[in-house]
VOPAGU-2260 file (C-alpha; in pm, 1 decimal, decimal comma):
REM VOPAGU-2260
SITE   aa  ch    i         X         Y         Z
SITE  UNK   A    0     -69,8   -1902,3     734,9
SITE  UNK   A    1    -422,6   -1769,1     907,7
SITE  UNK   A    2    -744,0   -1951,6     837,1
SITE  UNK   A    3    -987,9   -1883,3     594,2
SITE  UNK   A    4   -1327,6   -1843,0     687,8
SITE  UNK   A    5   -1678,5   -1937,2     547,8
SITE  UNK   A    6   -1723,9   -1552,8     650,1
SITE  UNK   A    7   -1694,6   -1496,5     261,9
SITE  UNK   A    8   -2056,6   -1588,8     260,5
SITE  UNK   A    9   -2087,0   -1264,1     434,0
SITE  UNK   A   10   -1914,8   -1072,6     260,3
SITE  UNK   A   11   -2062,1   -1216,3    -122,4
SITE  UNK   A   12   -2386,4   -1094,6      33,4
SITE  UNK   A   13   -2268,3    -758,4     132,5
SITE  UNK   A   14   -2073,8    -633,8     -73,3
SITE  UNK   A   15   -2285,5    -761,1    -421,1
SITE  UNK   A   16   -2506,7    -408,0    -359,0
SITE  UNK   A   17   -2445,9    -256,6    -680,6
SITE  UNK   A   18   -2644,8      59,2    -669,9
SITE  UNK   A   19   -2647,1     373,4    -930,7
SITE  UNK   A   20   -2661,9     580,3    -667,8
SITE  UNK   A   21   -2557,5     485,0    -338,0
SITE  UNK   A   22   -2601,8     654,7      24,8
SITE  UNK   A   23   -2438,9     455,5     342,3
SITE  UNK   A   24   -2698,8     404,6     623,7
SITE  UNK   A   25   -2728,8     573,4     980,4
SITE  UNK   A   26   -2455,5     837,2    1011,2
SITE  UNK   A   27   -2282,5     721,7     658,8
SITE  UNK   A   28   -2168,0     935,2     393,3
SITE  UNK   A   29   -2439,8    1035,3     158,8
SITE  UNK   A   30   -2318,3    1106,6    -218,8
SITE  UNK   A   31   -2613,1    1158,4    -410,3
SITE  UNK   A   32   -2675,5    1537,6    -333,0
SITE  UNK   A   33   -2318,2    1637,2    -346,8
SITE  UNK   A   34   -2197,2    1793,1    -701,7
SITE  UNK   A   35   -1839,3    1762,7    -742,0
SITE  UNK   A   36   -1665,0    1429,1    -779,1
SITE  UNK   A   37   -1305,7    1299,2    -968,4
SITE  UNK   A   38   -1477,4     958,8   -1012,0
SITE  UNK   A   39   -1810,6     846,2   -1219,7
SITE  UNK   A   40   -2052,2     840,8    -911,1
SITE  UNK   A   41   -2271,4     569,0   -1057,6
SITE  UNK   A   42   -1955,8     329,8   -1034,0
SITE  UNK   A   43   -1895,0     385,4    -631,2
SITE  UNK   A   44   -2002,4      80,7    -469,1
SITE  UNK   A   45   -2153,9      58,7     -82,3
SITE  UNK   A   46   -1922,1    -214,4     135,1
SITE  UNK   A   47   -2188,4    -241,3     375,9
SITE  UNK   A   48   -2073,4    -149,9     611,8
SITE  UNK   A   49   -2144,0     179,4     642,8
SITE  UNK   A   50   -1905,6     488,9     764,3
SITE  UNK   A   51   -1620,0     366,0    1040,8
SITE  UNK   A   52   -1809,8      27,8    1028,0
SITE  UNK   A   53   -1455,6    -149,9     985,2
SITE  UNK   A   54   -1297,0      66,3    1240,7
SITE  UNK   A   55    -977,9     193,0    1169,8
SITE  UNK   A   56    -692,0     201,5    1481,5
SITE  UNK   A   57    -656,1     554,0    1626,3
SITE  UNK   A   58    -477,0     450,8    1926,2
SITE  UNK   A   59    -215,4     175,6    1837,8
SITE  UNK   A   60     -43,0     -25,5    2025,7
SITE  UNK   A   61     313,9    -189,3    1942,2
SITE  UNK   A   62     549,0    -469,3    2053,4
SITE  UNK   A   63     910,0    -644,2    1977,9
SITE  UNK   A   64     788,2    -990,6    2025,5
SITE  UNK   A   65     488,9   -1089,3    1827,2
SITE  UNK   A   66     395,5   -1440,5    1903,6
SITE  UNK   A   67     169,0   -1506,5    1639,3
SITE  UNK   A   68     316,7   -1401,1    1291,0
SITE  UNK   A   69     475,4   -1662,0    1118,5
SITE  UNK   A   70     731,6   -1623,6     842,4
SITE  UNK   A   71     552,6   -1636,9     521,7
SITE  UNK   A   72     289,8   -1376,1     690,9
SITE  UNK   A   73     296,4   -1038,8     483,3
SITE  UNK   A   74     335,1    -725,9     665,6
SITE  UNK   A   75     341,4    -363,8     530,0
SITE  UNK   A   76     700,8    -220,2     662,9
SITE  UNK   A   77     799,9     101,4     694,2
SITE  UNK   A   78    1132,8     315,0     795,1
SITE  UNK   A   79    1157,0     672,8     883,9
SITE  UNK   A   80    1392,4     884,7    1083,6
SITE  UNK   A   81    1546,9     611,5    1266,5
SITE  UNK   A   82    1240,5     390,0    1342,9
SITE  UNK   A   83    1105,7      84,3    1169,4
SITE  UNK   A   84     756,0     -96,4    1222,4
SITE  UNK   A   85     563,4    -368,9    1063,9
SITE  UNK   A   86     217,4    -364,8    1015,1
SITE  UNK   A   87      47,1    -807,4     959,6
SITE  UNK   A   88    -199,6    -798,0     655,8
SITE  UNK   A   89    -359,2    -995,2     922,7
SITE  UNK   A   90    -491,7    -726,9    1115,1
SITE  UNK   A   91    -491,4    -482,0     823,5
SITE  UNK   A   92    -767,2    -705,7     707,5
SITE  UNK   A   93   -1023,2    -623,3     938,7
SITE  UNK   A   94    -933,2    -252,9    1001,5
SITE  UNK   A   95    -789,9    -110,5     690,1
SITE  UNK   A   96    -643,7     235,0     836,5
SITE  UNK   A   97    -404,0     266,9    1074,8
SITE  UNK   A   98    -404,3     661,0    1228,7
SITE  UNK   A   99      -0,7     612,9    1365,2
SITE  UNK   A  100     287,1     847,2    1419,7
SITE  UNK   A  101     629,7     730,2    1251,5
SITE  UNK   A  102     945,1     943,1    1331,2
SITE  UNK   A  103     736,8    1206,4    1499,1
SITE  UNK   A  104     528,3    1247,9    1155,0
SITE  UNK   A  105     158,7    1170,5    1165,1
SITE  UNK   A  106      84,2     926,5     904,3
SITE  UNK   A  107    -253,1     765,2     818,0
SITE  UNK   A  108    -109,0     340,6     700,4
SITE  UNK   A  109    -386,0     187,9     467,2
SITE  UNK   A  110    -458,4    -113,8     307,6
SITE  UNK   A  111    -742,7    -229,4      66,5
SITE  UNK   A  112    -798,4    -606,7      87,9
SITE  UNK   A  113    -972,6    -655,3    -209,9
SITE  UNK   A  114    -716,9    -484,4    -419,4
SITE  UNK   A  115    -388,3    -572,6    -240,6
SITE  UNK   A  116    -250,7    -173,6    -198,5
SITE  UNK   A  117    -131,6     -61,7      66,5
SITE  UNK   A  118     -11,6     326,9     126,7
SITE  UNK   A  119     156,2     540,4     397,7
SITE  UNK   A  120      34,0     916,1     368,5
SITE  UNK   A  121      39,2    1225,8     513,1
SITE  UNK   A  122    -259,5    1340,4     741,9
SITE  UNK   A  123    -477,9    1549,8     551,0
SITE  UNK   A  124    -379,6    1863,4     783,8
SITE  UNK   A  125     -75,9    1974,2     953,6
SITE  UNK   A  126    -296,2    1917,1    1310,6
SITE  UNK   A  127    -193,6    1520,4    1417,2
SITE  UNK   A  128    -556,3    1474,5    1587,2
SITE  UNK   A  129    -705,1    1482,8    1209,2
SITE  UNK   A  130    -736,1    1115,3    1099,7
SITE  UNK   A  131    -864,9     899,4     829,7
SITE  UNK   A  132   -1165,2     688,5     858,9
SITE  UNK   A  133   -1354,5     397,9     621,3
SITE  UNK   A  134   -1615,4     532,3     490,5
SITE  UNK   A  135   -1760,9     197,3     363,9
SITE  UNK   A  136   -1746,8     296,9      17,0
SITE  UNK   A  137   -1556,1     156,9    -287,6
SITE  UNK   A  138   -1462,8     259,6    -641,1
SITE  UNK   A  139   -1297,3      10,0    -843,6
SITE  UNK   A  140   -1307,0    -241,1    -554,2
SITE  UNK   A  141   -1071,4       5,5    -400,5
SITE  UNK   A  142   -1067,1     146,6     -73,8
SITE  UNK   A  143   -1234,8     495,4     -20,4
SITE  UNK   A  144   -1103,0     701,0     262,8
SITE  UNK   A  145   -1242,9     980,1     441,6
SITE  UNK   A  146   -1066,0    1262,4     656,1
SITE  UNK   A  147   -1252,5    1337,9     974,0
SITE  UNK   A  148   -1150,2    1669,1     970,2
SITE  UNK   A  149   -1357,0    1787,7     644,5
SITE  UNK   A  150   -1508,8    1416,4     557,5
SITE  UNK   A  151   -1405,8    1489,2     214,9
SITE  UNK   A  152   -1309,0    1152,3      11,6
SITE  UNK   A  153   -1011,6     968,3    -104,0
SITE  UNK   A  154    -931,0     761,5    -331,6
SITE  UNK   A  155    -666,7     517,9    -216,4
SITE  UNK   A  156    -499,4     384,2    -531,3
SITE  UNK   A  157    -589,0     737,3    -759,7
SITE  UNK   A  158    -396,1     880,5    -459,8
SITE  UNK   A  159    -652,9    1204,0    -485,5
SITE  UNK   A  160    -899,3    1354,6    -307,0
SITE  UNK   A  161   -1200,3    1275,0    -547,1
SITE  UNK   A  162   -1540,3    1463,4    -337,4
SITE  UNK   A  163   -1540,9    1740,8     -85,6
SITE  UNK   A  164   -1393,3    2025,0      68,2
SITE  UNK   A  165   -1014,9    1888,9     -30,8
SITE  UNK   A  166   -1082,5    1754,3    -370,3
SITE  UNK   A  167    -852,9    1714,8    -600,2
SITE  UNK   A  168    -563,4    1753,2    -340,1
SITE  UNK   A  169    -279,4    1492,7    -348,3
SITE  UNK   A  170    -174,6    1313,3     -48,7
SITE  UNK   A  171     198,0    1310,2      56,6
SITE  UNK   A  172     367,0     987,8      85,8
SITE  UNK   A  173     586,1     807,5     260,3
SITE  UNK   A  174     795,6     446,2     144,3
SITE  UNK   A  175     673,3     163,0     276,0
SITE  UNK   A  176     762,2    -164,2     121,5
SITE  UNK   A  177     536,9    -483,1     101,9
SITE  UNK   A  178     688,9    -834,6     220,2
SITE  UNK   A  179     678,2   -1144,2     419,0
SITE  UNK   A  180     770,6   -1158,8     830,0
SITE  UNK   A  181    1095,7   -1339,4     790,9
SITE  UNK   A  182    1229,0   -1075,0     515,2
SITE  UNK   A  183    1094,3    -828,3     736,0
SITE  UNK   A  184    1248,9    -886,8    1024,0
SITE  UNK   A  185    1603,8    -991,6     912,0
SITE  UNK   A  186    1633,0    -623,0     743,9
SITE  UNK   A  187    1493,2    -478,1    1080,9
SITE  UNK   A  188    1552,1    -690,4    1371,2
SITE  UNK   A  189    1451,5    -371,1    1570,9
SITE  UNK   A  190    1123,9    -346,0    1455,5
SITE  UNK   A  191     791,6    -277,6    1609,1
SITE  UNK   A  192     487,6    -470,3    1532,5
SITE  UNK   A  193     127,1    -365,3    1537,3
SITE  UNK   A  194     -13,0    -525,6    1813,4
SITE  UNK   A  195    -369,2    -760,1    1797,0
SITE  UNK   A  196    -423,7    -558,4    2108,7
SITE  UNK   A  197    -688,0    -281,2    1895,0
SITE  UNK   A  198    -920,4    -260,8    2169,4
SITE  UNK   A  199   -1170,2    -453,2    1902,4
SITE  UNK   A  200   -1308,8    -795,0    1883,8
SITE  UNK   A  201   -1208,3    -960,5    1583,9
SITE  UNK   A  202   -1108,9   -1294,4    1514,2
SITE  UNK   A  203    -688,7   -1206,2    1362,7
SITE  UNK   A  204    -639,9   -1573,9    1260,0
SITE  UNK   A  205    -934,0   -1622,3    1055,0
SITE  UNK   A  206    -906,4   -1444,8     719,4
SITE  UNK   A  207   -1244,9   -1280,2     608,7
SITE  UNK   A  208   -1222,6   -1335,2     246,4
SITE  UNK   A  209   -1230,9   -1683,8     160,8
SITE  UNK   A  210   -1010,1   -1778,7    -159,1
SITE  UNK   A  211   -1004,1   -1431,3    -287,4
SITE  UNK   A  212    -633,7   -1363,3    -297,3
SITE  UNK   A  213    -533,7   -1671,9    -491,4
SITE  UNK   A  214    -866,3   -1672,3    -705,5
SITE  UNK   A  215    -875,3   -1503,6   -1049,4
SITE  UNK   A  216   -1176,8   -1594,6   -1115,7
SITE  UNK   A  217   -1327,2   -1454,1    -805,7
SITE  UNK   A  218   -1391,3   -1061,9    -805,1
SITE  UNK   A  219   -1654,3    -882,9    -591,3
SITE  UNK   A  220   -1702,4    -612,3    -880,2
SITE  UNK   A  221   -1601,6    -588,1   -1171,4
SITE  UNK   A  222   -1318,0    -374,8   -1253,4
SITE  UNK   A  223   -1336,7    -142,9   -1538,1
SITE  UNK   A  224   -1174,7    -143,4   -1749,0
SITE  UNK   A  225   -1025,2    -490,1   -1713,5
SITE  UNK   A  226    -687,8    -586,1   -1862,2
SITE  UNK   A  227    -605,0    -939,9   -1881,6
SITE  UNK   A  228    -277,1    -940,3   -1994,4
SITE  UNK   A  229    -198,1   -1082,7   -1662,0
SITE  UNK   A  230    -390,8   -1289,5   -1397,1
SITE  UNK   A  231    -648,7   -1081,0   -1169,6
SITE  UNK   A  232    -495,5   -1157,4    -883,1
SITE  UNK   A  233     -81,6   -1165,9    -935,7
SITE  UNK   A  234      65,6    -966,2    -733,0
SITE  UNK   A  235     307,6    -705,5    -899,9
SITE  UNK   A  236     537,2    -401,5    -759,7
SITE  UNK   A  237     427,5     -76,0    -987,9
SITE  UNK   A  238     520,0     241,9   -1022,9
SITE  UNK   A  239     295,9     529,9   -1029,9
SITE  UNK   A  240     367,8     845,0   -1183,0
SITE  UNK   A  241      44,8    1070,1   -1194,7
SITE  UNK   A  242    -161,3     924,1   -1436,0
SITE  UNK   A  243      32,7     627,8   -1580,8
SITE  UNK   A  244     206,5     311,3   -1447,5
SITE  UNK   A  245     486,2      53,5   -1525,8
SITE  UNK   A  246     430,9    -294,8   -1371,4
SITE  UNK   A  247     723,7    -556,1   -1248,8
SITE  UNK   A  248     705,8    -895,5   -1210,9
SITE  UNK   A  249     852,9   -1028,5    -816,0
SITE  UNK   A  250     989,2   -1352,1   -1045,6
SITE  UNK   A  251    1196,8   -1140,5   -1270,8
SITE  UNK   A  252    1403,4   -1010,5    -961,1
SITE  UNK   A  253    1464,3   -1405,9    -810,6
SITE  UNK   A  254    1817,9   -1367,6    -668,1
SITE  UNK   A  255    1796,0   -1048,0    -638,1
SITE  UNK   A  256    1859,3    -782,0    -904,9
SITE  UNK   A  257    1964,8    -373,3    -957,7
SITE  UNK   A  258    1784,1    -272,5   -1251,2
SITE  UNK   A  259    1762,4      88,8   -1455,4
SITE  UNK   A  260    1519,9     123,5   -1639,6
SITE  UNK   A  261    1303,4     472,5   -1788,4
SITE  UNK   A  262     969,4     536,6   -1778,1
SITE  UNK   A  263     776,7     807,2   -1880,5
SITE  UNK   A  264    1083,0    1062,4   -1883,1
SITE  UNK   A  265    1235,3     942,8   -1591,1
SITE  UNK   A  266    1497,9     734,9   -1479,4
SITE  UNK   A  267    1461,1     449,0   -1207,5
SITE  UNK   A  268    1668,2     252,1   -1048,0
SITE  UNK   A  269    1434,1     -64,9    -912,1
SITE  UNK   A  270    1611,5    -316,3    -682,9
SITE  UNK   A  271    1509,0    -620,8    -493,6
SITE  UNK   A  272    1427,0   -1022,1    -515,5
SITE  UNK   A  273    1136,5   -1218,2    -534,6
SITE  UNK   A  274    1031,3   -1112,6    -210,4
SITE  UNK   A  275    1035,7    -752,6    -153,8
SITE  UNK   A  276    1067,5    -496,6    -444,3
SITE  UNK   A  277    1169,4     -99,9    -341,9
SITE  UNK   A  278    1245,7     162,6    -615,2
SITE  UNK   A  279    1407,5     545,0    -691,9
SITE  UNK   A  280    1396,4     812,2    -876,9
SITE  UNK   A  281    1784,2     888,6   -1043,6
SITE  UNK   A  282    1859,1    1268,3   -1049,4
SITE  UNK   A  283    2105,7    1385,8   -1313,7
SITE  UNK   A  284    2402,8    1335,8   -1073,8
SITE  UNK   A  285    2304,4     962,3    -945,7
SITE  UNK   A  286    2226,4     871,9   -1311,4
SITE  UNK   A  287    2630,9     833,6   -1352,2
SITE  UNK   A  288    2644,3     572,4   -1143,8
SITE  UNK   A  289    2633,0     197,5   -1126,7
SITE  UNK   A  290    2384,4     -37,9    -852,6
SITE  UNK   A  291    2441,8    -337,1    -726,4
SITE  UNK   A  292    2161,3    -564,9    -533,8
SITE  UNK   A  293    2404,7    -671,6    -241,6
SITE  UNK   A  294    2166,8    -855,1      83,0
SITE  UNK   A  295    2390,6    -768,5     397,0
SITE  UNK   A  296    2370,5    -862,9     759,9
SITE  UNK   A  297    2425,7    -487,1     839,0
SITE  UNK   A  298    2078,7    -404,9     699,6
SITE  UNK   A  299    2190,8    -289,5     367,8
SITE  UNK   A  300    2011,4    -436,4      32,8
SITE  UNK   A  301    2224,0    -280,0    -245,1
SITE  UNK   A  302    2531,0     -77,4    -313,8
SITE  UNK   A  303    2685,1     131,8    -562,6
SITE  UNK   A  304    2999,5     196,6    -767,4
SITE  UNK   A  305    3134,6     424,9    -504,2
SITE  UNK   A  306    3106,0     165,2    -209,8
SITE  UNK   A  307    2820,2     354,8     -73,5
SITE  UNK   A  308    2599,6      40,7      94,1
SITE  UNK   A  309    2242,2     158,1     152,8
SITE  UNK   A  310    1910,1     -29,0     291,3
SITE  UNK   A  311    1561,6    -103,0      84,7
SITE  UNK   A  312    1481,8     223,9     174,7
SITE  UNK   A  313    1786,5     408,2       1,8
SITE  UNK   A  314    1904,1     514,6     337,9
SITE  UNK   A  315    2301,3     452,3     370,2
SITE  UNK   A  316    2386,0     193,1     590,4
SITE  UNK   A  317    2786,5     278,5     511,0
SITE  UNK   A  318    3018,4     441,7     261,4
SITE  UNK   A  319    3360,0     514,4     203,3
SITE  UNK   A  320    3500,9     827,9     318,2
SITE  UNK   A  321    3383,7    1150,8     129,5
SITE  UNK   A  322    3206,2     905,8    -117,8
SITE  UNK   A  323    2842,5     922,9      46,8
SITE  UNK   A  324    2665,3     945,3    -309,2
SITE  UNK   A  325    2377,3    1176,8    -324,9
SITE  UNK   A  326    1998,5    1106,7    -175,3
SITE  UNK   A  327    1778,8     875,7    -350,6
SITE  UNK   A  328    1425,5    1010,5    -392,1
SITE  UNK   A  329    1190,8     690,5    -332,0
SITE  UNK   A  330     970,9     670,7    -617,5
SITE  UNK   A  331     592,2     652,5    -551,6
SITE  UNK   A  332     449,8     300,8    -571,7
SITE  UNK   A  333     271,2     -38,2    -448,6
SITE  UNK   A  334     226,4    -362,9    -462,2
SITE  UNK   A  335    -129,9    -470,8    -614,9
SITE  UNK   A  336    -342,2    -722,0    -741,6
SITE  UNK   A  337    -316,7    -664,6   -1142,5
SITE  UNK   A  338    -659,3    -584,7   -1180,2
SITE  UNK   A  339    -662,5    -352,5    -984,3
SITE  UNK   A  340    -359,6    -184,6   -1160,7
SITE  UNK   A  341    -531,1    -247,9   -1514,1
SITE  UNK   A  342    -836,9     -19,5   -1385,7
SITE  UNK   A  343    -699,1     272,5   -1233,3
SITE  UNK   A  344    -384,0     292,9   -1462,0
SITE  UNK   A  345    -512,5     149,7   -1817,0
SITE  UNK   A  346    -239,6      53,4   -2081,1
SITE  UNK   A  347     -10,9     -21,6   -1765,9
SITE  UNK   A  348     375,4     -79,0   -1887,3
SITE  UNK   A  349     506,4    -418,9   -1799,6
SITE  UNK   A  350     868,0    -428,0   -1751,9
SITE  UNK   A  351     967,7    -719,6   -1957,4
SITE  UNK   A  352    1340,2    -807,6   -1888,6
């Protein structure tokens, strides 16, 4: 595990500013003059930090053989069109958005420390040299993005554009799944790795938030509104669809598990263990059949009643002749702290098995 750094002092300082109104300094992003926000503007907090003050990586850099993460280090995976890379919480700490290209497609990877989420979207225009920045503000304790295209603002975990030129457009996505190294890596021996080669001075074994991630008690701002059905900080796997959620536990799926379950209309199929959690929305025609959670060598992590094997991202790893199965569409979700869940998404479902 990295350190943990009296750097929280820092932090606590910086970002207790809780302002009504609030304008970053220098060349930040001003929000008191403009009119039309998705969010309550007296609850968007300034970081500190001001606009690209964490830096996010534009230009990054990738290896095979990363020295330094250890197994129980959490990474943000992803796997599209053939190629798989892993991105350390480590250095997602102390950047937060990662401008990349997966499988030729432009994607803008971010993470929000202080809630937990991490997302893989869409660039906010079909032209790859449009990024995402920080923009040093918060809502919710939640990362606020910014395109650099328009500097309109978005709302990580509302998955929205909430002020600007874009607002109220909704980011695509892409499936990424959150887990440790050594999962990781024995589902994708191939992978890439974001490299601690940014081109920025930052210390990747010291972790800048003190005991935040394992203490409920300790929350930079108060999340409203604030369910406490579970602890602040547990981490669950939810599911997002628009403007409602259903929460599930990591310890209901030790051994690993295939579960169906409905939620709001739909059906799901959610699979995993206690490590890594991926789910699917079931189309009329896959609803007929039966899943199995099946960990293979091969890269596959469940199979159905056809023999079709496929990996944690749905994708079929093999089948039996002519018996495929159709696609499965990856639901939209996350893992999260719960708090964070309980404010964006209140009256969350929790799966209970």
């Amino acid at each position: 595990m990295k350190k943990v750094s009296l750097l929280i002092l820092i932090f606590t300082i910086v970002y207790s500013c809780d302002k009504a109104s609030v304008s970053n300094q220098g060349e930040g992003i001003a929000i008191e003059d403009q009119e039309e926000w998705l969010i309550p503007r007296r609850e968007i907090k300034d970081g500190g930090s001001g606009k690209d003050g964490i830096p996010s990586i534009d230009n990054p850099i990738f290896i095979s053989d990363p020295v330094g993460l250890e197994d129980d280090d959490l990474v943000v995976g992803i796997y599209f069109e053939g190629e798989a890379k892993a991105y350390p919480h480590y250095i997602l700490d102390w950047h937060e958005v990662v401008n990349d290209v997966v499988g030729n497609d432009p994607i803008a990877l971010s993470y929000c420390p202080l809630t937990g989420t991490a997302f893989a979207w869409g660039r906010a225009s079909e032209n790859p040299e449009d990024t995402f920045g920080v923009s040093g503000l918060l809502y919710n304790s939640n990362l606020l993005m910014y395109d650099r295209k328009t500097e309109s603002l978005w709302s990580q975990l509302k998955l929205q554009c909430v002020n600007g030129d874009l607002v109220s457009d909704i980011p695509s996505t892409y499936s990424v799944v959150e887990t440790d190294w050594k999962t990781w890596k024995s589902m994708y021996p191939e992978t890439l790795v974001l490299s601690e080669d940014t081109g920025y001075s930052r210390d990747y074994e010291t972790y800048p938030y003190g005991d935040y991630r394992t203490n409920d008690n300790f929350l930079l701002f108060s999340p409203a509104p604030y369910d406490r059905r579970l602890p602040s900080k547990k981490r669950v796997y939810t599911i997002i669809d628009k403007t409602v959620s259903k929460a599930y536990l990591f310890e209901d799926f030790t051994g690993g598990k295939a579960i169906l379950d409905t939620f709001n209309g739909k059906e799901y199929l959610i699979v995993g263990n206690e490590y890594v959690i991926n789910s699917f929305v079931l189309s009329q025609e896959n609803q007929e059949l039966t899943f199995e959670y099946e960990l293979s060598e091969s890269g596959g992590f469940f199979k159905d009643n056809l023999g079709t094997v496929r990996s944690v991202f749905g994708d079929v790893v093999s089948a039996n002749q002519g018996n495929i199965g159709d696609y499965l569409t990856p639901a939209i979700s996350v893992v999260s702290f719960w708090f964070a869940i309980g404010a964006f998404y209140p009256d969350s479902e929790i799966y209970m098995p």
